[in-house]
N, C-alpha and C positions, 0 to 999 in steps of 0.2 A: 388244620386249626388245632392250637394245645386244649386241651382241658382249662384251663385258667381264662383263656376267651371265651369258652363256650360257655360258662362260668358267669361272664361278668356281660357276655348277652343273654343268657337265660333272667341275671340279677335284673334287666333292664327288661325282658318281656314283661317279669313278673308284676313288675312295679305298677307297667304300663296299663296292666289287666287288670288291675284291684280299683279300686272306689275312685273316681275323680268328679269333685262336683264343684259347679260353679259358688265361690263363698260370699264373693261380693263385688262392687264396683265402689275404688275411692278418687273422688275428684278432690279432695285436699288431705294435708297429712295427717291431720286428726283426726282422721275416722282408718288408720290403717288397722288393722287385723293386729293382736299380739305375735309377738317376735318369739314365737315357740318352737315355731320350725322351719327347719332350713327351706330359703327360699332360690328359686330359680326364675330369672327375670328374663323376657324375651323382647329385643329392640332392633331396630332396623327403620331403614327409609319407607315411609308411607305407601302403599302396595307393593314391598318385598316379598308378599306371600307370608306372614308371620300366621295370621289366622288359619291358612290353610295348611299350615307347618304345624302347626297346635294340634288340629284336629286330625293331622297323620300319625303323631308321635301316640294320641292317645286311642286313635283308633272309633273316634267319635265325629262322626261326620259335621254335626251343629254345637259341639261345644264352645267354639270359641265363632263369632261369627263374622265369616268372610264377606266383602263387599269389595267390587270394583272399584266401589268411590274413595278416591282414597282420603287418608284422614279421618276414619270412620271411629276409628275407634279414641275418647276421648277423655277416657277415665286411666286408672290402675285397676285392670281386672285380673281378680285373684279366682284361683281353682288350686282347691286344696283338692290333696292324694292321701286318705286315712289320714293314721296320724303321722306318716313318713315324711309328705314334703307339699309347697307348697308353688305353683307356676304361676308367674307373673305374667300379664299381655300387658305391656305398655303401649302409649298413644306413638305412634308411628313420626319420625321427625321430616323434614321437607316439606314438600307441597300437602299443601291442605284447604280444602272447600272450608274457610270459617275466617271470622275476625280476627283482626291482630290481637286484640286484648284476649281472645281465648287463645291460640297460639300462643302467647306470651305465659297464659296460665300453665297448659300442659306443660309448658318446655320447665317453667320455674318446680313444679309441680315434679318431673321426671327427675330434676337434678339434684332436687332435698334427698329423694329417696332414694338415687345411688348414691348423693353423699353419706346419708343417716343412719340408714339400713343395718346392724347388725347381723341381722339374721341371713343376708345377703351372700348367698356362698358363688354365685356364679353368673355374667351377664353371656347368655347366647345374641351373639349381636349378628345380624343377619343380611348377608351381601347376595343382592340379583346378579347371577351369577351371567345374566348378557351384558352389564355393564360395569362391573369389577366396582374396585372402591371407590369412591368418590369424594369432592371434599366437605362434605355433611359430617360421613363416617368416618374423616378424620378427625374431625369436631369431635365426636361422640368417642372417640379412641386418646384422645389426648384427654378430655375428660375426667377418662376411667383410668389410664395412665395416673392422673396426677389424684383420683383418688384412691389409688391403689384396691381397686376394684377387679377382680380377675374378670377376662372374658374370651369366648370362643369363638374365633368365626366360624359362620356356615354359611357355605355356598348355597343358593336357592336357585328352584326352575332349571335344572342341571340337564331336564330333557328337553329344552328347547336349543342347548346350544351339541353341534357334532363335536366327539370325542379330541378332537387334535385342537380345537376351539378351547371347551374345557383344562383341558391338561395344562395350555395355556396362562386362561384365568387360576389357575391352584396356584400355577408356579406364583403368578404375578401379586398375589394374594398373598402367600407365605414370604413372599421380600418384602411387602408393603407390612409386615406386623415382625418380622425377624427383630429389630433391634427395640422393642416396645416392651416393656419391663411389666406391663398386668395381662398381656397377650397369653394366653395358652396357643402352646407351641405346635397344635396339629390344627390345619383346615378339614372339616366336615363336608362335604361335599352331599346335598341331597336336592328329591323332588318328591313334592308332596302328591302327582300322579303316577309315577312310578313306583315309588318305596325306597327309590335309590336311598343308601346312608340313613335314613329311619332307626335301624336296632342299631347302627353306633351308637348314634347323638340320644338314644334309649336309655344305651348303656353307659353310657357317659353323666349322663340325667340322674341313673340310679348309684353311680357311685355317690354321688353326694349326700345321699337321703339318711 
């Protein structure tokens, strides 16, 4: 490993290890947080693991809170990191236990604030890595495409599928975002019970800060 990785994972422990506290919950755009710091947005189909991703990356078991049921999560919950950055949990798209007209809300709700967002430096969009992309997330990828919205895939639950399985799903994953113009060009690959890919997507996190 060069100096310059060890570098820009050390930048990414560090980050991860200093202050992160829960700031707020906003269920419309009026009440968003000021646009002071760079923000990092996390989204994916409704029990992708995003909660249990949250609370790997920071090392905090209940910071962000996980639920089998999915749909759980139904605001824009913000956790700010000092004054370096700021982590977005958005409400999960797909199935969800609730009404159309709140479905209707979230989804309108999600779309203002990757369109609006300035402060908006990166969407981590998050694929369950036993059933590859689906067409939800190509909804949510043409989206961010046409709002020229950068974002990352990550693979999730990468320990429930065997290695030749995996490898598979990467490949299947990086042709499915190859010709996609807001796509960042590497798949992340992790699990939030392993640790697998954790200090990349760290150190990926802390470049932008």
């Amino acid at each position: 490993m060069s100096q310059n990785q060890d570098d820009w994972l050390e930048a990414g422990r560090l980050l991860f290890a200093g202050p992160i506290d829960f700031e707020r919950g906003v269920p419309a755009m009026e009440h968003l947080p000021d646009s002071s710091l760079p923000e990092v947005a996390f989204a994916g189909r409704s029990n992708v693991g995003k909660s249990s991703l949250i609370n790997a990356l920071t090392g905090r078991n209940k910071l962000a809170r996980a639920s089998t049921e999915p749909g759980r999560t139904r605001e824009l919950n913000f956790f700010r990191m000092g004054d370096r950055l700021r982590l977005v949990d958005m409400p999960g798209y797909g199935y969800a236990k609730a009404g159309k007209a709140d479905i209707e809300r979230w989804t309108s709700l999600v779309r203002d604030y990757l369109r609006g967002r300035s402060s908006l430096k990166r969407v981590i969009l998050l694929i369950d890595s036993r059933h590859g992309v689906k067409p939800h997330d190509k909804d949510v990828m043409d989206a961010l495409d046409k709002a020229a919205v950068i974002y990352e895939i990550v693979l999730t639950k990468a320990d429930k599928l065997k290695p030749s399985e995996l490898g598979e799903i990467e490949e299947a994953t990086r042709a499915a975002i190859a010709k996609r113009p807001a796509a960042y060009p590497h798949v992340r690959t992790t699990s939030s019970e392993t640790g697998l890919g954790i200090d990349l997507l760290r150190a990926d996190i802390a470049a932008l800060a």
